[in-house]
LOSE-240380 format. One record per atom (N, C-alpha, C, O, CB): residue number from 1; atom name; z, x, y. Coordinates in pm, 1 decimal, padded with zeros to 6 digits. Glycine has a CB too. Example, Ala and Ser with C-alpha at 12.3 -4.5 7.8 and 13.67 -1.06 7.14 Angstrom:
2
   i at        Z        X        Y
   1  N  00780.0  01319.0 -00569.0
   1 CA  00780.0  01230.0 -00450.0
   1  C  00780.0  01320.0 -00330.0
   1  O  00846.5  01423.6 -00331.9
   1 CB  00904.6  01130.8 -00447.3
   2  N  00708.0  01285.0 -00225.0
   2 CA  00714.0  01367.0 -00106.0
   2  C  00787.0  01290.0  00003.0
   2  O  00803.9  01340.9  00113.8
   2 CB  00572.5  01408.4 -00059.8
***
This chain:
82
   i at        Z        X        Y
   1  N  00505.9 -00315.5 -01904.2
   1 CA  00461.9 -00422.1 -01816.0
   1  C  00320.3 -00464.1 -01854.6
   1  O  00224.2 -00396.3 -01890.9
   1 CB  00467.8 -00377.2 -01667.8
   2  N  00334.0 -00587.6 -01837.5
   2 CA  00161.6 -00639.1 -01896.0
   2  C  00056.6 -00639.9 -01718.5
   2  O  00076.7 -00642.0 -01597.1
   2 CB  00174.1 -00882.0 -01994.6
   3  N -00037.4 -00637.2 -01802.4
   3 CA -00146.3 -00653.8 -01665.8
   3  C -00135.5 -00746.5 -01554.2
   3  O -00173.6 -00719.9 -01440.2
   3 CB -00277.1 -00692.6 -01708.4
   4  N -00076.8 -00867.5 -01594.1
   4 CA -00080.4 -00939.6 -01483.6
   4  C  00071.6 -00935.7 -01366.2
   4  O  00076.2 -00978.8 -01251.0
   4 CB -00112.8 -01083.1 -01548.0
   5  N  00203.3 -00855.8 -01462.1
   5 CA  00289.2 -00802.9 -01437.1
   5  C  00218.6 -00714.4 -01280.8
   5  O  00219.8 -00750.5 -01163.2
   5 CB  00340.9 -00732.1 -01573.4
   6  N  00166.4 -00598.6 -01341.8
   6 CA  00134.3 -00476.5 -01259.1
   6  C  00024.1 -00556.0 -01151.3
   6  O  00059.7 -00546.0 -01033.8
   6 CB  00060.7 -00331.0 -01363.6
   7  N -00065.6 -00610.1 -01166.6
   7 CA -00129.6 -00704.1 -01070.5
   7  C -00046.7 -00742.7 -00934.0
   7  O -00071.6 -00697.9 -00822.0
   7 CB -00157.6 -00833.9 -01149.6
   8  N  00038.9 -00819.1 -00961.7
   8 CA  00167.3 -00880.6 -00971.0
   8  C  00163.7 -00845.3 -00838.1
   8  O  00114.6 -00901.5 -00740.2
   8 CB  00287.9 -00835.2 -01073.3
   9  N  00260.3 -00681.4 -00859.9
   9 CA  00318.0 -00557.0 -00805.9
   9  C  00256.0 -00543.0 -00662.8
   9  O  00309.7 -00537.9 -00552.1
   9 CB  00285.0 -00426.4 -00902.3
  10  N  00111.0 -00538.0 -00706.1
  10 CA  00034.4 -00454.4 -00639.3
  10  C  00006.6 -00536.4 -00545.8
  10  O  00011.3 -00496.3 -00429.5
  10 CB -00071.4 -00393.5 -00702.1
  11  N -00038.2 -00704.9 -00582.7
  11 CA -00056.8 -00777.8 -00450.7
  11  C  00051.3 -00791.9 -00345.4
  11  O  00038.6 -00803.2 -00223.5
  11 CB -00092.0 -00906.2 -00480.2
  12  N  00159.3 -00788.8 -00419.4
  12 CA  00310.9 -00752.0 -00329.7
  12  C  00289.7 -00686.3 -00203.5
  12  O  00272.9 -00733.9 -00091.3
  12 CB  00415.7 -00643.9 -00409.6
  13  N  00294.7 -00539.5 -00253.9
  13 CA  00268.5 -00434.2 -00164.4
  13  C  00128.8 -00457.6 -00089.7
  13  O  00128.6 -00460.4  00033.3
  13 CB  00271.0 -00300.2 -00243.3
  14  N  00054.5 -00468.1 -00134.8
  14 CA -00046.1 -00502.5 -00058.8
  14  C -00081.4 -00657.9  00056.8
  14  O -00167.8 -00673.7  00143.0
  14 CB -00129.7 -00490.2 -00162.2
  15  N  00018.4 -00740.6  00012.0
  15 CA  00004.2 -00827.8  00106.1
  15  C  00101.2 -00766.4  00237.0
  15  O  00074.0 -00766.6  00357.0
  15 CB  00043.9 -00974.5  00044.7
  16  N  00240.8 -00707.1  00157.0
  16 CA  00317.4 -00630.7  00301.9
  16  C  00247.5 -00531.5  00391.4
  16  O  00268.3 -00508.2  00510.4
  16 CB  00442.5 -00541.9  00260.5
  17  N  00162.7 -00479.9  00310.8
  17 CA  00056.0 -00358.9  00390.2
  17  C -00006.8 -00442.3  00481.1
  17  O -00018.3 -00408.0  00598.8
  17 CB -00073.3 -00272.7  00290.0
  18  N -00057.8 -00571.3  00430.5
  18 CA -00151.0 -00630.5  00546.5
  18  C -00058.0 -00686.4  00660.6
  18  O -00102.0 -00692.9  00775.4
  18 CB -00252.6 -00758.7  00488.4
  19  N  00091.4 -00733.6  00625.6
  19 CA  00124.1 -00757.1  00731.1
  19  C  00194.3 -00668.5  00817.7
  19  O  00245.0 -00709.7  00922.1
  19 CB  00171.2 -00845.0  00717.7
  20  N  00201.4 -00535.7  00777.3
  20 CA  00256.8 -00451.1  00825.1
  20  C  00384.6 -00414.6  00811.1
  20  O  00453.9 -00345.4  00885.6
  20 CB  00236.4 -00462.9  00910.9
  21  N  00414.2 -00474.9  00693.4
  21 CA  00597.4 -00549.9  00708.2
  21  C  00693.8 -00456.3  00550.9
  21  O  00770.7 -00521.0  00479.8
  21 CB  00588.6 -00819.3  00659.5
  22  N  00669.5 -00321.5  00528.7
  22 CA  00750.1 -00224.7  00494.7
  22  C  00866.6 -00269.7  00421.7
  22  O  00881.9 -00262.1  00299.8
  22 CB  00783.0 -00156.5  00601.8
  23  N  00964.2 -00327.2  00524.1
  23 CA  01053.3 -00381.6  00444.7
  23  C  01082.0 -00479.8  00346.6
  23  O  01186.6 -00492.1  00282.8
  23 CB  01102.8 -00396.9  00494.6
  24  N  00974.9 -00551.4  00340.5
  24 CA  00945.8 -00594.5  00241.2
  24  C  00892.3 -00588.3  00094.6
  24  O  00846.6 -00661.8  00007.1
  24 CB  00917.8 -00628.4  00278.5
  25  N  00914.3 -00499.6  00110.9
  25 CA  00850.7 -00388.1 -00022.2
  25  C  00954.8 -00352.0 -00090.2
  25  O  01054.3 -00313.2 -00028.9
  25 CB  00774.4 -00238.3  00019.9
  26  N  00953.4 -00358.3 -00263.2
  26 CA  01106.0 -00355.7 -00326.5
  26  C  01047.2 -00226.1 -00351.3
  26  O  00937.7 -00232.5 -00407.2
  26 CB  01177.1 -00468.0 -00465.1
  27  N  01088.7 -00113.3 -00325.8
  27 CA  01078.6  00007.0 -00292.1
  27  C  01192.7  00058.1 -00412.7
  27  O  01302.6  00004.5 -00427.5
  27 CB  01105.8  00032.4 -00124.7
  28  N  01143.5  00168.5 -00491.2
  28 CA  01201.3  00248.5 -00566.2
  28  C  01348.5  00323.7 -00509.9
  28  O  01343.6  00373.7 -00397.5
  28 CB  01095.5  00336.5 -00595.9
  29  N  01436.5  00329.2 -00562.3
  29 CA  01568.8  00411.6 -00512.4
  29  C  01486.4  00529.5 -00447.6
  29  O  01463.7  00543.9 -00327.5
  29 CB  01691.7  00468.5 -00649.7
  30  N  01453.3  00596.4 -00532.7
  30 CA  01409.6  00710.8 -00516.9
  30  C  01205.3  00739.5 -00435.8
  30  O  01154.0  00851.4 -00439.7
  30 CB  01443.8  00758.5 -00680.8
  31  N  01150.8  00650.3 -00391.9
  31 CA  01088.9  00615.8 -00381.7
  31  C  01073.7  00722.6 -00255.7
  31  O  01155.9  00739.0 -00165.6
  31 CB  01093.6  00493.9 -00402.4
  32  N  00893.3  00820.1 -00280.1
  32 CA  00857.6  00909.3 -00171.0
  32  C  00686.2  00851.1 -00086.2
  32  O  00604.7  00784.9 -00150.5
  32 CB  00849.0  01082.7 -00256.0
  33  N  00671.9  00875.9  00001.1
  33 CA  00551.1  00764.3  00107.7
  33  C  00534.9  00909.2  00164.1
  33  O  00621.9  00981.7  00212.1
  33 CB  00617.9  00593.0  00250.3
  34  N  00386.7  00935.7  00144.2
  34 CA  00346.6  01016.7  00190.3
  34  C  00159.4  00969.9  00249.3
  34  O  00079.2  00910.9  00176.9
  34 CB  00384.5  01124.5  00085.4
  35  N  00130.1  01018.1  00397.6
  35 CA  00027.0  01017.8  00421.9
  35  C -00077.8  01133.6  00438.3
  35  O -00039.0  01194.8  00537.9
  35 CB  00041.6  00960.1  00496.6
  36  N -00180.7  01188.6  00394.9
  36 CA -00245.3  01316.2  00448.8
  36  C -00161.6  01452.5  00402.5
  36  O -00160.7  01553.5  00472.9
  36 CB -00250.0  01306.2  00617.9
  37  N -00089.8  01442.7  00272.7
  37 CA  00007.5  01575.2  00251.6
  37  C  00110.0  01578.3  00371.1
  37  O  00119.1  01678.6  00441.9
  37 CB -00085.2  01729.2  00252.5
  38  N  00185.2  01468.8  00391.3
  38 CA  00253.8  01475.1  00488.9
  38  C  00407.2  01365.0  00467.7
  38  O  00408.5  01266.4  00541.4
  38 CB  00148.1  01442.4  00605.5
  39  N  00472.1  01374.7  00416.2
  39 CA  00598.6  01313.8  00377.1
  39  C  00689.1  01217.9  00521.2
  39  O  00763.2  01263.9  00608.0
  39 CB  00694.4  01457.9  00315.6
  40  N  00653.4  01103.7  00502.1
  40 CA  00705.5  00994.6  00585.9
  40  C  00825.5  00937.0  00548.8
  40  O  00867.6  00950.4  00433.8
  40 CB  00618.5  00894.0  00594.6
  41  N  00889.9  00869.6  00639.3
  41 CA  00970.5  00750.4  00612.6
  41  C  00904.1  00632.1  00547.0
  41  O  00781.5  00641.8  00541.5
  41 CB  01025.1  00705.5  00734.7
  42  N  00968.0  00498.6  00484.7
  42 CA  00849.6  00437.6  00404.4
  42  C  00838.4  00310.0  00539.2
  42  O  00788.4  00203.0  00504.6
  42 CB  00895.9  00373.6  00201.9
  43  N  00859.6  00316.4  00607.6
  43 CA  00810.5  00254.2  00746.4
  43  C  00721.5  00312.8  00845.6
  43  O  00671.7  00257.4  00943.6
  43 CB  00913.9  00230.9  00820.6
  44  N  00706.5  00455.0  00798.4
  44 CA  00637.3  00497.3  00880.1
  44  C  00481.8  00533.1  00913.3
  44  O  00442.7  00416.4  00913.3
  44 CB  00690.9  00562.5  00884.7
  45  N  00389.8  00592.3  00935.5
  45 CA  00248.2  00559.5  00932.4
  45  C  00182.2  00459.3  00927.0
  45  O  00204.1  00375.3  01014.3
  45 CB  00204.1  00598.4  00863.5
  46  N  00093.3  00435.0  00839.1
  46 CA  00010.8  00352.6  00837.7
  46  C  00097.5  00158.0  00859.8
  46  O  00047.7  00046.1  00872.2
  46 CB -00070.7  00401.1  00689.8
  47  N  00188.1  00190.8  00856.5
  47 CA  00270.8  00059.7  00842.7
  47  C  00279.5  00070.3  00981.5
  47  O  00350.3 -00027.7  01004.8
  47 CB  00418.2  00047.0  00748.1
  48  N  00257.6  00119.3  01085.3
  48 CA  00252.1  00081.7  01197.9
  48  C  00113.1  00078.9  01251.3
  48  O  00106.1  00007.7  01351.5
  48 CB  00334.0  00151.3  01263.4
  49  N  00014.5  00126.9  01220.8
  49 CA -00102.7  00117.1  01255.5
  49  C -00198.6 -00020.8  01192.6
  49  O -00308.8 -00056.9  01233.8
  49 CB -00148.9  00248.3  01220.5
  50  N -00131.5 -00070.8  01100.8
  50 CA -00234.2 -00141.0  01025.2
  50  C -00273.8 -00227.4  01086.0
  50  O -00215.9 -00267.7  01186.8
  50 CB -00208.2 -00188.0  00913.8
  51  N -00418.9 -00295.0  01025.4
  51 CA -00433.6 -00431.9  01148.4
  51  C -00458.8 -00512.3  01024.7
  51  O -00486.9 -00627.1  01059.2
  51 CB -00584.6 -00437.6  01298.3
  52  N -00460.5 -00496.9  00876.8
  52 CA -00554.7 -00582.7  00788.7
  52  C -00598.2 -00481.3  00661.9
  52  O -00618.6 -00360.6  00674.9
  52 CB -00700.2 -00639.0  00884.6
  53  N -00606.2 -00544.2  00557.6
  53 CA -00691.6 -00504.8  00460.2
  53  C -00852.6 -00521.2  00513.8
  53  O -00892.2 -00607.5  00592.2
  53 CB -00656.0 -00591.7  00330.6
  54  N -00948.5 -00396.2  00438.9
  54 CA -01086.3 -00471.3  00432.8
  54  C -01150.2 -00506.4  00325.5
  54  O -01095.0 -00469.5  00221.8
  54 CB -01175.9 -00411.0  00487.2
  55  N -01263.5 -00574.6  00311.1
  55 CA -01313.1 -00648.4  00235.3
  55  C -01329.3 -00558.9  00111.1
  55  O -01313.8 -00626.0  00009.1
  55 CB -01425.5 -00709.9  00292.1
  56  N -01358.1 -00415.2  00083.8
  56 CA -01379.3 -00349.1 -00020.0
  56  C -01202.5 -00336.2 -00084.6
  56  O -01105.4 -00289.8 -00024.8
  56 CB -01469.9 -00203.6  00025.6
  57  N -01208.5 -00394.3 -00222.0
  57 CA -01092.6 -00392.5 -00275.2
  57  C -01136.4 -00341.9 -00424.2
  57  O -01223.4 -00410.1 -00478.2
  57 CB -01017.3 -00533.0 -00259.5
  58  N -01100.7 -00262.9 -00475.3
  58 CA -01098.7 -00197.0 -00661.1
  58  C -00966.9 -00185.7 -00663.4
  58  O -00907.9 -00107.4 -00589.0
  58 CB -01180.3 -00022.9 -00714.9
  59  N -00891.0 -00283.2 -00771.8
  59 CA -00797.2 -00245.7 -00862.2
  59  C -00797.9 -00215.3 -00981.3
  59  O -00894.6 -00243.5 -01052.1
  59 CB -00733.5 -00306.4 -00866.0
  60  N -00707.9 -00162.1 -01020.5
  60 CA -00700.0 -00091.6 -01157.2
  60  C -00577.3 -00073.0 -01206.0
  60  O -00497.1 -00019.6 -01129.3
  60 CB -00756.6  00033.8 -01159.1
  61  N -00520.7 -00119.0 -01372.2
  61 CA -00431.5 -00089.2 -01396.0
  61  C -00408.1 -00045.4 -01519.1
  61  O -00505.1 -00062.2 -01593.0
  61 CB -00378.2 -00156.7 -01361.5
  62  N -00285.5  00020.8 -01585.5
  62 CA -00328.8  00117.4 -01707.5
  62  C -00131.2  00026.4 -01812.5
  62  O -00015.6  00068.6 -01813.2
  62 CB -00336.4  00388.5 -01631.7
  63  N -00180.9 -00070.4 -01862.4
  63 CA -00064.5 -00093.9 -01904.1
  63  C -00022.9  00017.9 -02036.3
  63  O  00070.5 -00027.0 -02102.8
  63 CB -00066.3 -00247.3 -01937.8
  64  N -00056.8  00106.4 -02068.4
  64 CA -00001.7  00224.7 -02175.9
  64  C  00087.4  00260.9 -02119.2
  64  O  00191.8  00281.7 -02181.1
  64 CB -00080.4  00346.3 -02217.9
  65  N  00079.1  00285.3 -01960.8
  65 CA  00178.7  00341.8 -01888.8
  65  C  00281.5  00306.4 -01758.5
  65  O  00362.5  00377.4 -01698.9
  65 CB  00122.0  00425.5 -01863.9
  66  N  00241.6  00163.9 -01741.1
  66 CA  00269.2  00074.5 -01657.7
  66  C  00276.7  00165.1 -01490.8
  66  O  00374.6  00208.0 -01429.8
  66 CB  00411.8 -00001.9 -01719.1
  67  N  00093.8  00169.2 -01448.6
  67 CA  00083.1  00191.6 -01378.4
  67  C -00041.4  00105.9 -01297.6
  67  O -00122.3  00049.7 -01371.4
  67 CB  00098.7  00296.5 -01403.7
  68  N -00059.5  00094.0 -01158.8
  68 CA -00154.3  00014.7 -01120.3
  68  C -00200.3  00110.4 -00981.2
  68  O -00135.8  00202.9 -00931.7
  68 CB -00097.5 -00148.7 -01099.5
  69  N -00331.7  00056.0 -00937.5
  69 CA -00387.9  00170.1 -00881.8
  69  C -00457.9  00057.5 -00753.8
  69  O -00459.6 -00065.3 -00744.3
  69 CB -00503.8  00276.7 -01002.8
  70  N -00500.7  00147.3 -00684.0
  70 CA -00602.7  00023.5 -00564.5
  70  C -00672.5  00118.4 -00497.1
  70  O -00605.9  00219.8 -00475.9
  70 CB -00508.2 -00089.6 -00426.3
  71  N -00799.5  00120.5 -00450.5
  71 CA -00896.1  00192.1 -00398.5
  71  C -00969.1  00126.4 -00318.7
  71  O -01057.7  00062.2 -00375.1
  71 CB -00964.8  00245.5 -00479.7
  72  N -00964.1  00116.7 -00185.3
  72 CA -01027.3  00033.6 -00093.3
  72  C -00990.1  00038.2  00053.7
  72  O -00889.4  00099.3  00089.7
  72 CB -01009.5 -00090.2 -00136.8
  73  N -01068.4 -00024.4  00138.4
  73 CA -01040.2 -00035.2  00290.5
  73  C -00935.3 -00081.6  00352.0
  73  O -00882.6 -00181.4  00302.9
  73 CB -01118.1 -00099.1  00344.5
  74  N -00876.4 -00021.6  00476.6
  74 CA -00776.0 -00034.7  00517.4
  74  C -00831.5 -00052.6  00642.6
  74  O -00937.1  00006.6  00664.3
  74 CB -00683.7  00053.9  00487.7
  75  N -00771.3 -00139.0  00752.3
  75 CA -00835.8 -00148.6  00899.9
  75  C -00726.9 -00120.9  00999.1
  75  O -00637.2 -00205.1  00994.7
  75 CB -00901.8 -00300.0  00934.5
  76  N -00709.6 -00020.5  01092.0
  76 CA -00613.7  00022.9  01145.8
  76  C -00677.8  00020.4  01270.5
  76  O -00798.0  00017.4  01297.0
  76 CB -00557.1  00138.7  01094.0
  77  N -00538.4  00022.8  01372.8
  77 CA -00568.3  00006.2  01541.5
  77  C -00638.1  00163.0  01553.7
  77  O -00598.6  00263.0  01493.6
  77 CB -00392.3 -00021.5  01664.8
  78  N -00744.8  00155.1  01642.2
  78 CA -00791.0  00301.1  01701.0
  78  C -00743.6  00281.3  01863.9
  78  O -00727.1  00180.3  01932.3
  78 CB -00988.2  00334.7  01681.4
  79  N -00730.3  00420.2  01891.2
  79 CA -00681.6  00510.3  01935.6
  79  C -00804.6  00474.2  02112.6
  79  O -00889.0  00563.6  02120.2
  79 CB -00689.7  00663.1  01810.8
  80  N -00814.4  00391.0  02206.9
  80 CA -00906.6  00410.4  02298.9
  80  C -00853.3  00518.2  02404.6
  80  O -00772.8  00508.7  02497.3
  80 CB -00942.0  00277.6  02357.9
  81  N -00919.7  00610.8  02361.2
  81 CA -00885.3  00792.9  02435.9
  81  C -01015.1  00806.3  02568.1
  81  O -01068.1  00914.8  02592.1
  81 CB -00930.1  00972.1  02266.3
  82  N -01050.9  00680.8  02642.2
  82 CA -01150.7  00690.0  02750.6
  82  C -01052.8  00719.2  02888.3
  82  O -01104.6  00732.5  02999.2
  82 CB -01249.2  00537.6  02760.0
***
């Protein structure tokens, strides 16, 4: 896959992340979603909490191996425990 291929990919998933919307994600057969060492459904966690991407975004991608990477803010509903 070329770079703009894996780019591609990643804004995919990442625009479904912002909308919260899971199923929209062409998801691997075999495909595992894990949060915190903790093995989810791929609907589950953060796909219900999300409210938005944040402004800090680093991508990265390694076409030798057709892989792509993202490192950045995520904005999720908190928890008002008053």
């Amino acid at each position: 896959m070329d770079r703009e291929a894996l780019y591609a990919a990643l804004d995919a998933f990442l625009a479904a992340l912002d909308r919260g919307d899971s199923a929209s994600v062409n998801w691997a057969r075999d495909a595992r979603f894990s949060e915190n060492n903790v093995m989810l459904a791929t609907d589950d966690g953060v796909w219900g909490t999300v409210q938005g991407l944040g402004a800090y975004q680093l991508r990265f991608a390694d076409t030798r191996t057709g892989q792509v990477g993202y490192f950045g803010t995520l904005i999720e509903a908190i928890e008002d425990r008053r």
